[in-house]
Residue, then its C-alpha position, 0 to 999 in steps of 0.5 A: x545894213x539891216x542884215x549885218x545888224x542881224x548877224x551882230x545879234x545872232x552871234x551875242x546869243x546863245x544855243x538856247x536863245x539861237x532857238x527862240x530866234x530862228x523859231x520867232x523868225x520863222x514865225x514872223x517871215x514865212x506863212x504855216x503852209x498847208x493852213x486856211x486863213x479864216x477870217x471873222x469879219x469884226x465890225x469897226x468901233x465907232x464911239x457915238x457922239x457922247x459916250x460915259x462910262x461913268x453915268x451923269x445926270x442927263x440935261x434936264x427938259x420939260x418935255x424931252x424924256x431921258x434915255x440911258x443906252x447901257x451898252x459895250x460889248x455884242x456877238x461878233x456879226x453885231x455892229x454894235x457901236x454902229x446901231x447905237x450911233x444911229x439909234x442915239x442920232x434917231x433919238x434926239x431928232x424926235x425932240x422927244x429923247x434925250x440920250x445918253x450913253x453907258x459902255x461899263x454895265x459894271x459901274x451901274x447903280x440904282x442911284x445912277x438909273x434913277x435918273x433916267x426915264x428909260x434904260x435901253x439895254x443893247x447888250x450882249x456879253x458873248x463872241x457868239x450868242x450860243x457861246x456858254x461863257x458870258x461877260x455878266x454886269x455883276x450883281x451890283x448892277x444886275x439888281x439895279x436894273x431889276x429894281x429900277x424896273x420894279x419901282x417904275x423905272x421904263x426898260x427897253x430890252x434891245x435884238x441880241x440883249x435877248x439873249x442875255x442869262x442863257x441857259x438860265x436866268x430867271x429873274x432876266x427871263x421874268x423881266x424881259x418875257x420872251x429870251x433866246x435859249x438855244x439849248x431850249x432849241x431858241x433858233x434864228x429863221x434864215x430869211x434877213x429879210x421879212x414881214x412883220x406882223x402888226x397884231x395889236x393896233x390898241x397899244x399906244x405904239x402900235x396905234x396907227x401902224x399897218x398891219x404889216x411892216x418890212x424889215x430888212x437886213x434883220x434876224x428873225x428870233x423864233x422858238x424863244x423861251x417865254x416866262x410861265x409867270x410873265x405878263x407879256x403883250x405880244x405887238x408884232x409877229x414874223x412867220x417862220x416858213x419851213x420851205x425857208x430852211x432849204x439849202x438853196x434859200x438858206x445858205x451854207x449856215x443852215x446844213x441840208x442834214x440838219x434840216x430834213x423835212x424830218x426835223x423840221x417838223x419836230x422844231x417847235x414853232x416851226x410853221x408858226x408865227x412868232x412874237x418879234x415885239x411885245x411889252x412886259x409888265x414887271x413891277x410898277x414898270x414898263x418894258x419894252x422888248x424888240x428882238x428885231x434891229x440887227x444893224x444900222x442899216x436895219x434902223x433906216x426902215x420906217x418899221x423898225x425905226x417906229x417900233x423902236x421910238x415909239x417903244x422908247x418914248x411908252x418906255x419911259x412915259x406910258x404914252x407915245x407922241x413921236x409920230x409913225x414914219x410915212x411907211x408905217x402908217x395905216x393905208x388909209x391914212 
């Protein structure tokens, strides 16, 4: 039946269009011989609970600080949709923060972030985040975040949001301190998993941590590119470990050649430690940036997960009440 339908449209078709159809089917039935299939692994959309694309007051509460998360796009190894379920779901469980969430960038006003106590920007607009071609918010938005910070508006600069504006973005790169700039030779350490360094136990979301902490299935950015003029507070360091970059630890993504004892010893802050989370003082603003917080199964680490609450609640107040996971507190407490 299927056939004689075939040939009943083969015979109606011309010399011209009998090309088109043999190429088209060829192109459907039979596989390019000879070719790879490569295949990026791209993860899954999965929406959190609430998602606006145009932005709404959130419930109003006496205690509970509003939090907007701008988000929508990421580098392709991102679960991004992912990341902000669970960090949306970790969020509302302090009873601390009241979440919503954004997927446009593009529709942002200063009015629409006025209403919110922090702005938490999971955001990246590259395939991969060396790529030179950027999704960027436009102006409009762009300058709405940077005077809402300026005004006294709390920030929390989020993992791959870091490598916003690259090769250069000065306003962005005062703002957030500290940004990914691979032509700079900004470069991440091998290891997914490591120790992060609590160096400064004065600041509210520090207080209380240990002095070290595990993150796992993480990235460690290292060699950034830091602002001359930005008034930056390191909390958290990672060590980038040369012996790290050998081929036997490392992996196929970090070539034996590129990394000779050689070249590794003229990459900057190589054997060095390296600031994984940090605040920045922008304007009458607060800003909170943490390059760790790769993906959801990241965010169940007590670590990570402290850093990252209790940088949100600094954010959007200036104090830090959600208490430390059982596995971020000091030993001796």
């Amino acid at each position: 039946m299927l056939d004689s339908a075939i040939q009943r449209l083969v015979n109606k078709l011309t010399d011209h269009q009998h090309t088109f159809f043999f190429i088209l089917l060829c192109s459907c039935v039979f596989p390019v011989i000879g070719a790879e299939s490569v295949v990026i692994p791209v993860p899954d959309y999965r929406p959190p609970e609430t998602v606006q694309r145009v932005v709404v007051p959130a419930v109003p509460s006496d205690t509970a600080s509003r939090v907007l998360i701008v988000t929508g796009e990421s580098s392709y190894e991102h679960d991004w949709t992912g990341v902000n379920t669970r960090l949306r779901s970790l969020m509302l469980e302090t009873g601390e923060l009241d979440v919503r969430v954004i997927e446009d960038p593009r529709v942002l006003t200063l009015a629409m972030l006025n209403r919110y106590d922090a702005v938490f920007v999971n955001y990246l607009g590259r395939w991969n985040y060396t790529d030179a071609q950027e999704a960027r918010w436009g102006s409009v938005a762009e300058q709405a975040l940077f005077d809402y910070a300026k005004n006294g508006g709390g920030v929390v600069l989020y993992h791959a949001s870091l490598n916003m504006g690259s090769p250069g973005w000065p306003e962005f790169e005062q703002l957030a301190g500290g940004t990914m700039r691979p032509h700079q030779g900004s470069r991440r350490s091998p290891p997914d998993a490591f120790l992060v360094n609590i160096t400064d136990h004065e600041h509210p979301v520090t207080q209380g941590m240990r002095d070290y902490v595990w993150t796992m299935n993480d990235d460690m950015y290292t060699n950034m590119y830091w602002h001359p003029n930005a008034k930056i507070r390191v909390l958290a360091t990672a060590y980038d470990d040369p012996a790290l970059y050998s081929q036997t630890i490392a992996g196929p993504k970090y070539p034996a050649h590129l990394y000779t004892p050689e070249k590794l010893a003229a990459m900057q802050a190589m054997a060095a430690d390296n600031p994984q989370v940090w605040t920045v003082e922008y304007g009458k603003g607060r800003v909170f940036c943490i390059a760790l917080g790769h993906g959801p199964d990241t965010l169940l680490h007590d670590g990570v997960k402290s850093l990252i609450l209790r940088g949100t609640q600094w954010a959007a107040t200036g104090s830090v009440t959600i208490p430390l996971g059982a596995k971020a507190r000091a030993f001796n407490q």
